[in-house]
Backbone as JSON Lines, residues from 0, in Angstrom:
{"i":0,"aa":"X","n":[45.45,76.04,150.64],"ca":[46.74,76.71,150.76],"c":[46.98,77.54,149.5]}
{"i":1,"aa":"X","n":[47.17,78.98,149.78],"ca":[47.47,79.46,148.46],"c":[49.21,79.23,147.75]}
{"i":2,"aa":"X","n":[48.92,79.16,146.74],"ca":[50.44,79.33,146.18],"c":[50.54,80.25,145.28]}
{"i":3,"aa":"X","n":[52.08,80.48,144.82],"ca":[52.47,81.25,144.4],"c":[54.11,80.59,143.36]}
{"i":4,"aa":"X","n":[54.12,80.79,142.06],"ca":[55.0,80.35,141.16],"c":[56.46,80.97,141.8]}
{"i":5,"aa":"X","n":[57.39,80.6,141.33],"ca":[58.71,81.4,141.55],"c":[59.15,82.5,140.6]}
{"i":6,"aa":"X","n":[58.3,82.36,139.39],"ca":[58.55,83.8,138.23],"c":[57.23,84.26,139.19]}
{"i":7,"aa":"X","n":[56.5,84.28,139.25],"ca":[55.23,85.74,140.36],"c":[56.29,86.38,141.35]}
{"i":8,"aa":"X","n":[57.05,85.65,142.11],"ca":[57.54,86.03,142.79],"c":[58.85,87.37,142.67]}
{"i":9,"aa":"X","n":[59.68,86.36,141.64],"ca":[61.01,87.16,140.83],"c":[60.16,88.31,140.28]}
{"i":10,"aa":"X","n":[58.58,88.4,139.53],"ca":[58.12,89.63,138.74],"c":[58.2,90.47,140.0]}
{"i":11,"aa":"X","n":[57.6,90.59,141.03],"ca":[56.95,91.26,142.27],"c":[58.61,91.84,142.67]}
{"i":12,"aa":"X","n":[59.23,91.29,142.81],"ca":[60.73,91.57,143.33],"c":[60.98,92.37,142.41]}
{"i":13,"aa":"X","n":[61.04,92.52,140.93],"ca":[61.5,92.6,140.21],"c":[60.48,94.76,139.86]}
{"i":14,"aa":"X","n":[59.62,94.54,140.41],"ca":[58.7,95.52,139.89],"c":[58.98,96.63,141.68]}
{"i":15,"aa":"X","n":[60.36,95.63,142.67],"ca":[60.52,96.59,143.9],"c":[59.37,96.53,144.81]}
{"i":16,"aa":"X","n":[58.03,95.61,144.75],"ca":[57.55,95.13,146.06],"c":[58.47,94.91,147.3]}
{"i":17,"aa":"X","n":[58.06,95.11,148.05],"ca":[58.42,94.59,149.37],"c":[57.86,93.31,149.76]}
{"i":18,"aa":"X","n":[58.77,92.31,149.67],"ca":[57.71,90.62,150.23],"c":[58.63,90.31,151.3]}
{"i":19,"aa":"X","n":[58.05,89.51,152.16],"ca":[58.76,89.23,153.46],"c":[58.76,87.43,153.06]}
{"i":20,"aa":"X","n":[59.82,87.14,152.77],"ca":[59.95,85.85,152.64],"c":[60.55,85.04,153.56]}
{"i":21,"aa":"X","n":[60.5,84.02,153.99],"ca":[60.73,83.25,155.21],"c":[61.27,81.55,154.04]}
{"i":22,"aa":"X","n":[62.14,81.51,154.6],"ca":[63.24,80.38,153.6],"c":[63.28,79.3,154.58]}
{"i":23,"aa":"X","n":[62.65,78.38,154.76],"ca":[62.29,77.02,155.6],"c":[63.03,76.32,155.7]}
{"i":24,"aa":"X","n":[64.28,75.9,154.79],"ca":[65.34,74.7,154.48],"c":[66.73,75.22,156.0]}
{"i":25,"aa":"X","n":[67.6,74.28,155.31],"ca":[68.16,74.07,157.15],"c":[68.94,74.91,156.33]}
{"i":26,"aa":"X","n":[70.29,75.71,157.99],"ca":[71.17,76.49,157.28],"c":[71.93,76.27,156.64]}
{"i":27,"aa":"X","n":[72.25,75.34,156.45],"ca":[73.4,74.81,155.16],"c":[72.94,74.98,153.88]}
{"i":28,"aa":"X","n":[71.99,74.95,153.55],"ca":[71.25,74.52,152.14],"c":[70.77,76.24,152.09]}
{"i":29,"aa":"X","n":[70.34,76.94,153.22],"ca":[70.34,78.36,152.8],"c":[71.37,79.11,152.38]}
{"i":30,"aa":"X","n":[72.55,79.0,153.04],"ca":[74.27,79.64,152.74],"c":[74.48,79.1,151.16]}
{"i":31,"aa":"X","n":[73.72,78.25,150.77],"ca":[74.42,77.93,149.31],"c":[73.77,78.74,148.02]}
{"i":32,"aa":"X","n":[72.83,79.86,148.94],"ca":[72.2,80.88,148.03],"c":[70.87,81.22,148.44]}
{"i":33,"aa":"X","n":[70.14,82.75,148.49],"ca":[68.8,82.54,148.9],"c":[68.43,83.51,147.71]}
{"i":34,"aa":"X","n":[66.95,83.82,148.41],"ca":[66.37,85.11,147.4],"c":[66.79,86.7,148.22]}
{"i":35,"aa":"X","n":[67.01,87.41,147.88],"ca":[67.13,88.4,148.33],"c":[66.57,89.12,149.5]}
{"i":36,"aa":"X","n":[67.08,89.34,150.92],"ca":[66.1,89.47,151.61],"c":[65.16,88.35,152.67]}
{"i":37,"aa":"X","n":[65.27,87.44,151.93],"ca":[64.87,86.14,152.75],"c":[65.75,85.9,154.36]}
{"i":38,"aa":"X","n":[64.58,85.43,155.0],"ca":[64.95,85.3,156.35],"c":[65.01,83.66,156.58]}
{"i":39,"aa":"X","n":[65.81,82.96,157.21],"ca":[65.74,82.16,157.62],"c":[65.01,81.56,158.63]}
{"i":40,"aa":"X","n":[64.16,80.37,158.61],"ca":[63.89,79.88,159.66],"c":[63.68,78.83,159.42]}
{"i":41,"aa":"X","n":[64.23,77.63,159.74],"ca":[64.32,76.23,159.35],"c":[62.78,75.86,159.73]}
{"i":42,"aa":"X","n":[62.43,74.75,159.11],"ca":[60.82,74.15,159.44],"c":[61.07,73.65,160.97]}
{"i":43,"aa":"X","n":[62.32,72.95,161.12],"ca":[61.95,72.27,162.23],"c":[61.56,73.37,164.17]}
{"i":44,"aa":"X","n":[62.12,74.66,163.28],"ca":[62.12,75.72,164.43],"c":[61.16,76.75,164.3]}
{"i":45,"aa":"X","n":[60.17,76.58,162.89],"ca":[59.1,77.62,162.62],"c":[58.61,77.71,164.18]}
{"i":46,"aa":"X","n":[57.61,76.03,164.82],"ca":[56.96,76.51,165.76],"c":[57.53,77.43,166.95]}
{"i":47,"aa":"X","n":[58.9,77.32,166.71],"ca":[59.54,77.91,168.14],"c":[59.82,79.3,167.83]}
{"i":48,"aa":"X","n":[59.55,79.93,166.16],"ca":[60.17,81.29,166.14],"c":[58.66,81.81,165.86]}
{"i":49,"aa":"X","n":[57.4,80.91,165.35],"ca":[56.52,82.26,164.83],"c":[55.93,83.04,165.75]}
{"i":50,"aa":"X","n":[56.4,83.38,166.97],"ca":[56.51,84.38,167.58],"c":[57.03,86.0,167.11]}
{"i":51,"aa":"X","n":[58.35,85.7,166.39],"ca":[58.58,86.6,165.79],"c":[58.08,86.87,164.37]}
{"i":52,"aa":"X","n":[56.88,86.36,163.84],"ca":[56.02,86.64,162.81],"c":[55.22,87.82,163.01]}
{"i":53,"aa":"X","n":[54.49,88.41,162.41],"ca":[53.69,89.13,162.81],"c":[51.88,89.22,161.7]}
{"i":54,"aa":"X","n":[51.18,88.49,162.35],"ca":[49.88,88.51,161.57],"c":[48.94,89.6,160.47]}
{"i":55,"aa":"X","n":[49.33,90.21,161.01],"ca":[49.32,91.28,159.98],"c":[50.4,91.27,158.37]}
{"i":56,"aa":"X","n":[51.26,91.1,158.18],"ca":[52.27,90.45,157.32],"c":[51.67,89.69,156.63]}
{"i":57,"aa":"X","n":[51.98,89.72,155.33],"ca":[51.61,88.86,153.98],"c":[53.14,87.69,154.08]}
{"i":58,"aa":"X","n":[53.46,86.57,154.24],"ca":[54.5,85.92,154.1],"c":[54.68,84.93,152.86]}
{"i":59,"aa":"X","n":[55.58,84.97,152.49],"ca":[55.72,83.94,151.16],"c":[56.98,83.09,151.69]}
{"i":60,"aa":"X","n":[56.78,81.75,151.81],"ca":[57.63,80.72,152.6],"c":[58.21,79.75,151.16]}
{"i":61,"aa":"X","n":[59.37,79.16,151.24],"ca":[60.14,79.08,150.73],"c":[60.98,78.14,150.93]}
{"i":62,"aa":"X","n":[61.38,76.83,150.09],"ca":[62.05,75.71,150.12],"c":[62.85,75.04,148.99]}
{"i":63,"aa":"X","n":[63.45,74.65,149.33],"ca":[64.05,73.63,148.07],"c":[63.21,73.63,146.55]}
{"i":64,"aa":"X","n":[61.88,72.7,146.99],"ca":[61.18,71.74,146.14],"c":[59.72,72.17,146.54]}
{"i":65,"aa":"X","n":[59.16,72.86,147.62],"ca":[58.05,73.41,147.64],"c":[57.03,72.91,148.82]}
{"i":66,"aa":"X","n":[58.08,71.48,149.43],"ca":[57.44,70.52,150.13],"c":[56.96,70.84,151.27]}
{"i":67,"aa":"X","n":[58.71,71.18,152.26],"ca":[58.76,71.9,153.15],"c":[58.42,73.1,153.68]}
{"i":68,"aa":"X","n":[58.51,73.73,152.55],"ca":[57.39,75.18,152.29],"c":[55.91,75.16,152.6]}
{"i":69,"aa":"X","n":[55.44,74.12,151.82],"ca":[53.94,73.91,152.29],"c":[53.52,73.23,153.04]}
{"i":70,"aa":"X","n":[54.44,72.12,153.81],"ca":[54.23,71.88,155.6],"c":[54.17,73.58,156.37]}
{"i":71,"aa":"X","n":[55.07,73.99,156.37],"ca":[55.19,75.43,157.27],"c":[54.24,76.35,156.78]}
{"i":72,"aa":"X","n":[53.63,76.29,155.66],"ca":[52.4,77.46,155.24],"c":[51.23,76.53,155.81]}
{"i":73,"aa":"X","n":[50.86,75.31,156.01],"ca":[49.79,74.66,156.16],"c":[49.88,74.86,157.91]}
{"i":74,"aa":"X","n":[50.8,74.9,159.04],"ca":[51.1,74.7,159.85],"c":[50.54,76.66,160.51]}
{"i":75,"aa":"X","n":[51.42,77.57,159.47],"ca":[50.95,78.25,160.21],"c":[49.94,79.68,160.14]}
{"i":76,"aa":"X","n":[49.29,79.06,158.52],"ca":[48.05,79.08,158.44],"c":[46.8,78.61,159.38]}
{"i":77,"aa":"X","n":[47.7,77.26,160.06],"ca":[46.08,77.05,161.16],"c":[46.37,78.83,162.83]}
{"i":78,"aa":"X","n":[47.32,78.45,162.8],"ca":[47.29,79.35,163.2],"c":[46.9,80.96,163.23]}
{"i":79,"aa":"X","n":[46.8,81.04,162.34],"ca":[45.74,82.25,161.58],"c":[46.86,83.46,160.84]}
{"i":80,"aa":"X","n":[48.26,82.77,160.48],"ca":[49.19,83.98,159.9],"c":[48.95,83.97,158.09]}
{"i":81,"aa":"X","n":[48.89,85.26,157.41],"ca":[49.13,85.27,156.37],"c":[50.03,84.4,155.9]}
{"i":82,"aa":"X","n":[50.02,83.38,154.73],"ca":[51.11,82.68,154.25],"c":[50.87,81.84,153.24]}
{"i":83,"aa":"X","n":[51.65,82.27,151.77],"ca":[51.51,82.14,150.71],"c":[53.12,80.7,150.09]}
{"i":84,"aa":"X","n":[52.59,79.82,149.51],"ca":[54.02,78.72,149.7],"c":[54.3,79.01,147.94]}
{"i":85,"aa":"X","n":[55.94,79.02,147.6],"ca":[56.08,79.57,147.01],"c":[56.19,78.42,145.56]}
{"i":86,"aa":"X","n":[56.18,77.8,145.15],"ca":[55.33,76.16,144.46],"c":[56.83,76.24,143.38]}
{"i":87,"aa":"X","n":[57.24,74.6,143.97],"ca":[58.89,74.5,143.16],"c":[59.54,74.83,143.88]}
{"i":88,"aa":"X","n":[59.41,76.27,144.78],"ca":[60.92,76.47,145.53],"c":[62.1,76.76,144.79]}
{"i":89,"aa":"X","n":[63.37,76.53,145.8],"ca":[64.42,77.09,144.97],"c":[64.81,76.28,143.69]}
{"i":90,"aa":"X","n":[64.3,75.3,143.27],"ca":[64.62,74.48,142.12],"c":[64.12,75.09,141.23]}
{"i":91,"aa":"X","n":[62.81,76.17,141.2],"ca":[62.3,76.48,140.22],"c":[62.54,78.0,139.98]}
{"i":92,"aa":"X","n":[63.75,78.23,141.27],"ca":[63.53,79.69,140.96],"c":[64.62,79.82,140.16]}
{"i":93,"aa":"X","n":[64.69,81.6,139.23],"ca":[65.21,81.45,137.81],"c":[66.11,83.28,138.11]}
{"i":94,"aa":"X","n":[65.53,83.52,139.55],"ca":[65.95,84.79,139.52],"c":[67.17,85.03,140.14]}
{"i":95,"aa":"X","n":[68.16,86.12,140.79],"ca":[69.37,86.2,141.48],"c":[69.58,85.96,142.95]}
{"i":96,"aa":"X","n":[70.4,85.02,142.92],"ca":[70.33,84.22,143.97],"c":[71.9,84.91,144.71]}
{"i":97,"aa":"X","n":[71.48,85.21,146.36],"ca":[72.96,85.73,146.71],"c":[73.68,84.66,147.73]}
């Protein structure tokens, strides 16, 4: 599983990449702040939405603590989608949170 720090991430944002981030935690815990741009999709509904993924897409997935993040990157990696877990999650992230 590849990962990815939460400062790689904030630099890449920060330098105006375009990342498609996918925020795994339930909606309550997302409303209390995300990364910019981040889409919601709770873990327990990944299998029912990565339909609306698209394989081609680089994804960087996104959690609390990094856990839940890397269930849903391990999950839909077998599946064959780009997906990078973002290691720490929102505990470790340091950048602007809306």
């Amino acid at each position: 599983m590849e990962q990815m720090t939460a400062k790689e991430v904030e630099t890449l944002l920060n330098e105006g990449k375009k990342l498609d981030i996918i925020d795994v935690r339930e909606v309550g815990e997302f409303a209390t702040g995300k990364i910019s741009g981040a889409v919601n999709i709770p873990l327990g509904l990944v299998e029912f939405r990565m339909h609306e993924l698209n394989k081609s897409k680089e994804y960087i997935m996104v959690c609390r603590s990094g856990g839940r993040s890397g269930r849903a990157t391990q999950f839909l990696e077998s599946y064959g989608f780009n997906v990078i877990n973002m290691a720490g999650g929102m505990l470790a992230w340091e950048g602007i949170v809306e």
